[in-house]
MIDREN-920406 format. One line per 2 residues: number of its first residue (from 1); for each residue x, y, z of N, C-alpha, C, O. Coordinates in steps of 0.2 Angstrom, whole numbers. Layout:
% residues N
NUM = X/Y/Z/X/Y/Z/X/Y/Z/X/Y/Z ~ ...
***
This chain:
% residues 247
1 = -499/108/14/-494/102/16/-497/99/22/-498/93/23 ~ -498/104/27/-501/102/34/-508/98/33/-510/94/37
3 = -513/100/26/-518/96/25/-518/90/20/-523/87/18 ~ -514/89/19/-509/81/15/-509/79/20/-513/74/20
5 = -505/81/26/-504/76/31/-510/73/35/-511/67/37 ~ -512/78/37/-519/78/41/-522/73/37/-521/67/39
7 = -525/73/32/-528/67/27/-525/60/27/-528/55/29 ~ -519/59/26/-513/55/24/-515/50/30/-517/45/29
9 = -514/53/39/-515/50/44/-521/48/45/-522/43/48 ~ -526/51/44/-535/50/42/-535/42/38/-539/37/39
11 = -531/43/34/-533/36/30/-530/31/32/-532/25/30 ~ -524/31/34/-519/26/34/-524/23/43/-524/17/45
13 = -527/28/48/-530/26/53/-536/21/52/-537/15/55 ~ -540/25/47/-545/19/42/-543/13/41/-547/8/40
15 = -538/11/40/-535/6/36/-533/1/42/-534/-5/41 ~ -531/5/48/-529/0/54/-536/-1/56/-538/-7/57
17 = -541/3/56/-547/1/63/-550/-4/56/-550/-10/60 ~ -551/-6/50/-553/-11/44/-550/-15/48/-553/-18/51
19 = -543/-16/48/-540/-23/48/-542/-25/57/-544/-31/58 ~ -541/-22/60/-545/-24/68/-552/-28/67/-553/-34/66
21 = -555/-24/66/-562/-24/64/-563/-33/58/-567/-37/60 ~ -559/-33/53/-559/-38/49/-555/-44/54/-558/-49/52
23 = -551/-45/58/-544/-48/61/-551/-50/66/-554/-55/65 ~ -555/-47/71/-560/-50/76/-566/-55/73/-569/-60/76
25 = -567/-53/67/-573/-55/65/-572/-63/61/-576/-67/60 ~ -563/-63/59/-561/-69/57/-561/-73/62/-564/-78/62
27 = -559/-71/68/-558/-74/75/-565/-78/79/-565/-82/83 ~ -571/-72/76/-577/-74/79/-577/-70/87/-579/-72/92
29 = -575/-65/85/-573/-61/92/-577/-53/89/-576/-51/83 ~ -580/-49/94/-582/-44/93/-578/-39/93/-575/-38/98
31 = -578/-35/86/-571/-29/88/-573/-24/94/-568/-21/97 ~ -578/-22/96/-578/-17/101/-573/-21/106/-570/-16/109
33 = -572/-26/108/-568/-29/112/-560/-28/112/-556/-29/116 ~ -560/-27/107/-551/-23/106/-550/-15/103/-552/-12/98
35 = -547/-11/109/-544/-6/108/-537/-5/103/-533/-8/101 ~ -539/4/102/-533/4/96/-531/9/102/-535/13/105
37 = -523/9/104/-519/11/106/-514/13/100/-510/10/97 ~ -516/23/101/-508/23/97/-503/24/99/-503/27/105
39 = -495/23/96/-489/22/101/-488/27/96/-487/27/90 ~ -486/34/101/-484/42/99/-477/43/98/-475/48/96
41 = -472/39/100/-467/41/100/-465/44/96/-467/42/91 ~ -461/50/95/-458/54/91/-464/58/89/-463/64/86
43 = -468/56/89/-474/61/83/-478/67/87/-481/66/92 ~ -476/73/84/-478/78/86/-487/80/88/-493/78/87
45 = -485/85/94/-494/86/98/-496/87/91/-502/84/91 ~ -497/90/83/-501/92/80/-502/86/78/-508/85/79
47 = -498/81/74/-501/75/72/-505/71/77/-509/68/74 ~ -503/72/85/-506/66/88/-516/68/88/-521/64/88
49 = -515/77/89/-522/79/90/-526/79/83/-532/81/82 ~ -522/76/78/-528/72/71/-530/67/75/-535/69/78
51 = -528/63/76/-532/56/78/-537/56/84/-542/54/85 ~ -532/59/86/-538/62/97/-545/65/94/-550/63/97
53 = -544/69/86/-550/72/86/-553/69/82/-557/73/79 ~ -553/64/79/-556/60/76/-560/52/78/-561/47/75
55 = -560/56/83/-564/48/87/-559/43/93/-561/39/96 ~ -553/44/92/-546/41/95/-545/43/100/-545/49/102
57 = -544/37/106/-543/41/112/-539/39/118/-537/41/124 ~ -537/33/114/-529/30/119/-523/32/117/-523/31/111
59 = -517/34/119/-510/36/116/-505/32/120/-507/30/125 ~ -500/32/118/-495/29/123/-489/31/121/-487/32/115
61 = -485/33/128/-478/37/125/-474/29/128/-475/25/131 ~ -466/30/122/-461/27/128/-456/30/133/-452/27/137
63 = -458/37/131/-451/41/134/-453/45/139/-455/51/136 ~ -454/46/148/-455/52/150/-456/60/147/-461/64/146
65 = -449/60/144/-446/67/143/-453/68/137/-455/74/135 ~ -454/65/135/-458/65/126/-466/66/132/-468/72/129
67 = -470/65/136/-473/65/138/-474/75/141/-478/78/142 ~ -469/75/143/-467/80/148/-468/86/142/-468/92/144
69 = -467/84/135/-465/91/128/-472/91/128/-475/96/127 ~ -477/86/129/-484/86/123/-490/87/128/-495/87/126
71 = -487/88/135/-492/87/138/-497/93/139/-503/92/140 ~ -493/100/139/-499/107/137/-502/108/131/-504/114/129
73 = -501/103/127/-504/103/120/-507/100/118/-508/101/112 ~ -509/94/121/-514/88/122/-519/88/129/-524/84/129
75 = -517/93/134/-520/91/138/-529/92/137/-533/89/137 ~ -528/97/137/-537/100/134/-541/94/130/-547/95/128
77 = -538/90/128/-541/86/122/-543/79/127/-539/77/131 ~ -548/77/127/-551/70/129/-546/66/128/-546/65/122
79 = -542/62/133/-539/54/130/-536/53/134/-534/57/137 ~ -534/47/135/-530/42/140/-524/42/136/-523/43/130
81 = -521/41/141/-514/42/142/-508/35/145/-506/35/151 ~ -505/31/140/-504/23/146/-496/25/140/-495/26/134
83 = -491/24/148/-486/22/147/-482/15/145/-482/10/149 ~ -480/16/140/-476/6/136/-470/7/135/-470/8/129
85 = -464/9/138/-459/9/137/-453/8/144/-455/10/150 ~ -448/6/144/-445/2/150/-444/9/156/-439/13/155
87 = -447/10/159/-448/15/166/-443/15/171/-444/12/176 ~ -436/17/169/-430/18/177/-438/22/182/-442/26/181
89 = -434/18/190/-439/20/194/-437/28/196/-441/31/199 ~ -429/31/194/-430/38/195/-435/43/190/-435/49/191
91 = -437/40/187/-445/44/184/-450/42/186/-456/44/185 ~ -449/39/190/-457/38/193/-460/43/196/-466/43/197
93 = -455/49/197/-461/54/202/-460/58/197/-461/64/199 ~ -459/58/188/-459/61/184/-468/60/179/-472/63/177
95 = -467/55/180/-471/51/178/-478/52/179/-482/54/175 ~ -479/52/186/-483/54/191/-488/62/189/-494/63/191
97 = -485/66/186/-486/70/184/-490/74/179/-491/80/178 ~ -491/69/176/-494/69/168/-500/65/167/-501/65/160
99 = -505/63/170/-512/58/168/-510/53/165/-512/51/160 ~ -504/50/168/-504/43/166/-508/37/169/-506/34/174
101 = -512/37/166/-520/32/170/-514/23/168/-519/19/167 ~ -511/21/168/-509/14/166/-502/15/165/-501/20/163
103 = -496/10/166/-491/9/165/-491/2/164/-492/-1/169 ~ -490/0/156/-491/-6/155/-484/-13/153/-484/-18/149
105 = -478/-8/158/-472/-10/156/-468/-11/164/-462/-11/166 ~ -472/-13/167/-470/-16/175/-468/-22/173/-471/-26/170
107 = -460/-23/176/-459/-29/173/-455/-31/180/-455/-37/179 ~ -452/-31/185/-448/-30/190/-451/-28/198/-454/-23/198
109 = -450/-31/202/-452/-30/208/-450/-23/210/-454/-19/212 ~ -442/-22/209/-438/-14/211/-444/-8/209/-447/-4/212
111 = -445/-9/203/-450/-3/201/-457/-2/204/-459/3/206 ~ -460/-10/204/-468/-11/209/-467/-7/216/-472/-5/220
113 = -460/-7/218/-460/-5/227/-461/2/227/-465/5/231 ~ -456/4/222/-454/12/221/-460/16/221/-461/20/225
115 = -465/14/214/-470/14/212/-477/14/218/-482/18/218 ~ -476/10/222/-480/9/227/-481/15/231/-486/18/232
117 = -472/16/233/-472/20/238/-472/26/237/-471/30/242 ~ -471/29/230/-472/36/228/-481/36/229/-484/40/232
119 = -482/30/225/-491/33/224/-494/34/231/-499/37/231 ~ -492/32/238/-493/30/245/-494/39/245/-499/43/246
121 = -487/41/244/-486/47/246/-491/52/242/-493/56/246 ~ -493/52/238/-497/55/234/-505/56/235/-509/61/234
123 = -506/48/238/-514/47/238/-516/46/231/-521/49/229 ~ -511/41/227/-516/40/219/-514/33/221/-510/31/225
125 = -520/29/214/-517/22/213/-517/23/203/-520/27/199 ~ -512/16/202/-512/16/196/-512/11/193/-510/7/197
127 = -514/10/189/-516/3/183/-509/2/180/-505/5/177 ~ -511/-7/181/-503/-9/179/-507/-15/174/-512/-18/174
129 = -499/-15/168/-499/-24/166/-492/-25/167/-488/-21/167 ~ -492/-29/168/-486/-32/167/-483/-37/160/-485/-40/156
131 = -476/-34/162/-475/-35/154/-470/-41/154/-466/-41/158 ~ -472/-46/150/-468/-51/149/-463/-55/143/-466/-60/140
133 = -457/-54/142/-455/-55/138/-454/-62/136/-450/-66/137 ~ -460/-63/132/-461/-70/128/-457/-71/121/-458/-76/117
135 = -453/-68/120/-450/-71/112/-441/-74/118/-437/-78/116 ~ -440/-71/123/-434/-72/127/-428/-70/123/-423/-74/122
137 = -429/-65/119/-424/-60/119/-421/-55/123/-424/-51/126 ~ -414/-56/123/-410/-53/128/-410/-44/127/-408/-40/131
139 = -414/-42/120/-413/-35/119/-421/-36/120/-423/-36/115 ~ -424/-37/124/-432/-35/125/-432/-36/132/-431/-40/136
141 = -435/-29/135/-437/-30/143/-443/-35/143/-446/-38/138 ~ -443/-35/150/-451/-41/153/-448/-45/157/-442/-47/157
143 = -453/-48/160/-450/-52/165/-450/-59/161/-453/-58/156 ~ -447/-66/164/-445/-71/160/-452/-76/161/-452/-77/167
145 = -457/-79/158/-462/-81/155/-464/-84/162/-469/-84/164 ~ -457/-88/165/-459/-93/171/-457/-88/177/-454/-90/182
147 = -459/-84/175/-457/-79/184/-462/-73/183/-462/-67/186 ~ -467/-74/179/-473/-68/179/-478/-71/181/-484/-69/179
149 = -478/-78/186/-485/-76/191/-482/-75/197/-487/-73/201 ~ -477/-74/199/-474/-73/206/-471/-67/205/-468/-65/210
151 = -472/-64/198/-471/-57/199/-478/-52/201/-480/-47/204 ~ -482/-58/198/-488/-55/199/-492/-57/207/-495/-52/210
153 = -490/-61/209/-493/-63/215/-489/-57/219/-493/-52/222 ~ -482/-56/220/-477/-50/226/-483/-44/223/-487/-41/227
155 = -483/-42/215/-486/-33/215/-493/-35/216/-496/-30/215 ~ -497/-39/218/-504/-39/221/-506/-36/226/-510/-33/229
157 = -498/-37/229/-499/-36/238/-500/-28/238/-501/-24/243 ~ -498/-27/235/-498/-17/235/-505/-13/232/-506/-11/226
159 = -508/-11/238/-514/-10/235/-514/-2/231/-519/2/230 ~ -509/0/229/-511/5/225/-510/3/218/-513/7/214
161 = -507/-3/215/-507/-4/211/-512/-9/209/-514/-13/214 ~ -515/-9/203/-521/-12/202/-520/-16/194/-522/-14/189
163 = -517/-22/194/-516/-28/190/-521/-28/185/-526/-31/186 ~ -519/-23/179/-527/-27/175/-525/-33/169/-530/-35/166
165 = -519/-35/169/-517/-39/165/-510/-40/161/-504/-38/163 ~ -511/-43/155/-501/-43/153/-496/-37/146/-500/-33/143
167 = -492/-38/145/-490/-35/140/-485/-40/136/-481/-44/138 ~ -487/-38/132/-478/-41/127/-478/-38/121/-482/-36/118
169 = -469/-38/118/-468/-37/112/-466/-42/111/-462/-45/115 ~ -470/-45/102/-470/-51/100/-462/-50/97/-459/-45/97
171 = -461/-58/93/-455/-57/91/-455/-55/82/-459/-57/77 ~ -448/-51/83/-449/-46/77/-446/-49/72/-439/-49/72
173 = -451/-54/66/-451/-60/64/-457/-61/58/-463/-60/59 ~ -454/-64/52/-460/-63/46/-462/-69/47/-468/-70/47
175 = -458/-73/50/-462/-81/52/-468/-78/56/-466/-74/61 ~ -475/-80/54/-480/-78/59/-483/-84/64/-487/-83/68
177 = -479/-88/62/-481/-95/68/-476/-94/75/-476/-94/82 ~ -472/-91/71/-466/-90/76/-468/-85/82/-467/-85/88
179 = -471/-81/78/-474/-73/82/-480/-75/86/-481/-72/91 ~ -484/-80/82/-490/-81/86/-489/-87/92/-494/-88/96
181 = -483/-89/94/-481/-92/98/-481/-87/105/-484/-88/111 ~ -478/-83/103/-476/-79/107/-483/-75/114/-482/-73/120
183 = -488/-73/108/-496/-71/109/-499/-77/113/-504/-76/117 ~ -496/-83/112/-502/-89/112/-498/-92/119/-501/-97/121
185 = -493/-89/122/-492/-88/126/-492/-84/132/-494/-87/138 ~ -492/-80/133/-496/-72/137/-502/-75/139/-504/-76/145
187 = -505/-76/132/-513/-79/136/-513/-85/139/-518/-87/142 ~ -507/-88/137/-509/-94/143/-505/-94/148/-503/-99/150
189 = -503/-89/150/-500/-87/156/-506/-82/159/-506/-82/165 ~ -509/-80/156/-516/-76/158/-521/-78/161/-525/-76/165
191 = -522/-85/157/-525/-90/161/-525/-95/169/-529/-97/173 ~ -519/-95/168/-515/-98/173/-517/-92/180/-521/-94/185
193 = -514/-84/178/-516/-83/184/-523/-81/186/-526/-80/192 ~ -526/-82/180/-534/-79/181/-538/-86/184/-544/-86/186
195 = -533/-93/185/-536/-98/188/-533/-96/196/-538/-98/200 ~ -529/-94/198/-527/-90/205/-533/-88/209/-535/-91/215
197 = -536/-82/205/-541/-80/207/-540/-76/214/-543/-77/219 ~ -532/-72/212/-527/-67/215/-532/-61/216/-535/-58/212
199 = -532/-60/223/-534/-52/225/-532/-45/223/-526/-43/224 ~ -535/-42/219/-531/-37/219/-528/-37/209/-525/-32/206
201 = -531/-43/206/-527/-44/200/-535/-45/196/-540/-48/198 ~ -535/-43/189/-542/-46/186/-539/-47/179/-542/-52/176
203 = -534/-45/175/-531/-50/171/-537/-50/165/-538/-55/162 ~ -539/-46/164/-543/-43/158/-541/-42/153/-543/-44/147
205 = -534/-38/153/-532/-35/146/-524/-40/143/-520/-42/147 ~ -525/-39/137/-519/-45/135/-516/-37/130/-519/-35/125
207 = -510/-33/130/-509/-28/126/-503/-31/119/-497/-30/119 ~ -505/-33/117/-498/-37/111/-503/-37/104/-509/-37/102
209 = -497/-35/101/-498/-35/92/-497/-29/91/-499/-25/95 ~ -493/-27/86/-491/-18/82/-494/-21/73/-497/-26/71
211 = -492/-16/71/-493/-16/66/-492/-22/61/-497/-25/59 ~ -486/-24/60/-484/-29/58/-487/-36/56/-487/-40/52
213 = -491/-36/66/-493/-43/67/-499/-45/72/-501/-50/75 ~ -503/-37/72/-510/-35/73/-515/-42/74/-518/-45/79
215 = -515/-45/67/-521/-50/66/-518/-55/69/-522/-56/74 ~ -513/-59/70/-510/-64/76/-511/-62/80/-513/-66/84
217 = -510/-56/82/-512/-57/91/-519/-55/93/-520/-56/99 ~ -525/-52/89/-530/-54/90/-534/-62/88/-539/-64/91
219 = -532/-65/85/-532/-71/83/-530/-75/90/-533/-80/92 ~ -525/-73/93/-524/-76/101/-525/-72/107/-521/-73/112
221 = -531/-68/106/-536/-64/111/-533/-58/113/-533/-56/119 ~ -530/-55/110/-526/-47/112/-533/-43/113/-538/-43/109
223 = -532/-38/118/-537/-33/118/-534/-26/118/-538/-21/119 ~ -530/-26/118/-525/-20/115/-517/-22/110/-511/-25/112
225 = -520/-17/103/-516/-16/98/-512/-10/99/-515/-4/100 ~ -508/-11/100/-500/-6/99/-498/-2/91/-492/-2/91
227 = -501/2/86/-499/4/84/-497/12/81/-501/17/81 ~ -492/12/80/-491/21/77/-487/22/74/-484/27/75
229 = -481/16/67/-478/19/64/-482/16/56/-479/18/51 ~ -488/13/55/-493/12/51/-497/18/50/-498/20/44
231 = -498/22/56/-501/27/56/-499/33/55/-503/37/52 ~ -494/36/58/-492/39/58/-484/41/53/-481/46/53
233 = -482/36/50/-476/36/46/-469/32/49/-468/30/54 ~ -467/31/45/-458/28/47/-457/33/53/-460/39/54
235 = -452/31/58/-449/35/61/-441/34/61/-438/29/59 ~ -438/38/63/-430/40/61/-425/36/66/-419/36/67
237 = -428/32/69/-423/28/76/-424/20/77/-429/17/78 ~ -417/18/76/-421/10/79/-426/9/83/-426/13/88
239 = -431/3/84/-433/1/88/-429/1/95/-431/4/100 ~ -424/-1/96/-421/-1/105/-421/6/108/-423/7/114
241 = -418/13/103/-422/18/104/-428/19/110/-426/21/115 ~ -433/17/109/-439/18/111/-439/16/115/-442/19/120
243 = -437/10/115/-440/3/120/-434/6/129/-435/5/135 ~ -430/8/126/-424/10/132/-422/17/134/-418/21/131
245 = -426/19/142/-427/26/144/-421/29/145/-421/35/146 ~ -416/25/143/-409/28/145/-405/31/138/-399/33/137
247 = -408/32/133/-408/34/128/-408/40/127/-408/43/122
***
């Protein structure tokens, strides 16, 4: 059974790096240029360490506590480690904890201060994006489309965090113009601050698209792909689940 599964996730992972891979080369974009982040939630350290050892090496939790279960059982294995899920700043000294190279769901000033000044006490810095909610749905964290450069200019000034670019969850929608609105936005908010030419900000990475809707947001220069219920199977909870630490 356990090697059904192992197989099962082998293939279904083939299937996602094909459609990357196919989604850059329509775009005229090279796929080395886009990462596959998988988003672990719910999925057990033995399935996560199929993929870890199979050449995969980014993962992303939503949930502290889920970080906090996997982390003696992943840790020995090579891979990065980036938090996407909405962060109460009483986790931040949880957080801290665990090799999280990236939190790419800064979405608020309250958090950047907190953050700051944990990492201050510490002596670390951490890699941020900031996430922006571009469909302006009221059930989606992110800061509001017209208040993320001036959220981005306040988290500059703090030198432990280190601005590498944006996030968004697109809208969860068959219409795919609809959804590519949303991509085709981020980046031109990406542009905007990357004409700044903000200290402290370099506005590199664009992390938007799951499963669903991968080839649109590379199509609108995503360089990180969000996915892990393609790969790793349905999971048993709503979306807001994930997305909400207070769950």
């Amino acid at each position: 059974m356990y090697q059904y599964m192992e197989e099962h996730i082998r293939i279904n992972l083939q299937k996602i790096m094909d459609r990357i891979k196919m989604a850059a080369i329509k775009s005229k974009r090279d796929p080395d240029e886009i990462r596959l982040l998988l988003a672990t939630k719910t999925v057990p350290a033995d399935r996560i360490k199929v993929v870890l050892t199979d050449g995969q090496t980014l993962i992303g939790e939503n949930k502290v506590q889920e970080i906090k279960e996997k982390y003696p059982d992943l840790k020995a294995i090579p891979h990065t480690n980036h938090f996407i899920g909405h962060l109460q700043t009483n986790k931040i000294k949880d957080i801290l904890k665990y090799d999280i190279s990236c939190i790419q769901s800064l979405d608020r000033l309250d958090l950047a201060v907190k953050l700051h000044q944990r990492l201050l006490l510490e002596h670390k810095t951490m890699e941020v994006l900031i996430q922006v909610n571009t469909s302006n749905e009221e059930s989606k964290f992110g800061i509001a489309p017209d208040k993320a450069i001036a959220l981005v200019q306040e988290v500059a000034q703090f030198e432990t965090l280190q601005i590498k670019g944006l996030m968004t969850i697109g809208l969860f929608s068959a219409e795919t113009e609809k959804v590519r609105q949303c991509f085709r936005l981020l980046k031109q908010i990406q542009q905007q601050i990357k004409a700044l030419k903000l200290l402290n900000v370099e506005m590199n990475e664009l992390s938007m698209g799951m499963s669903g809707d991968l080839e649109t947001a590379i199509e609108e220069g995503a360089t990180i792909v969000r996915v892990g219920t393609a790969i790793f199977g349905q999971r048993i909870y709503p979306d807001s689940y994930y997305w909400n630490e207070n769950s």
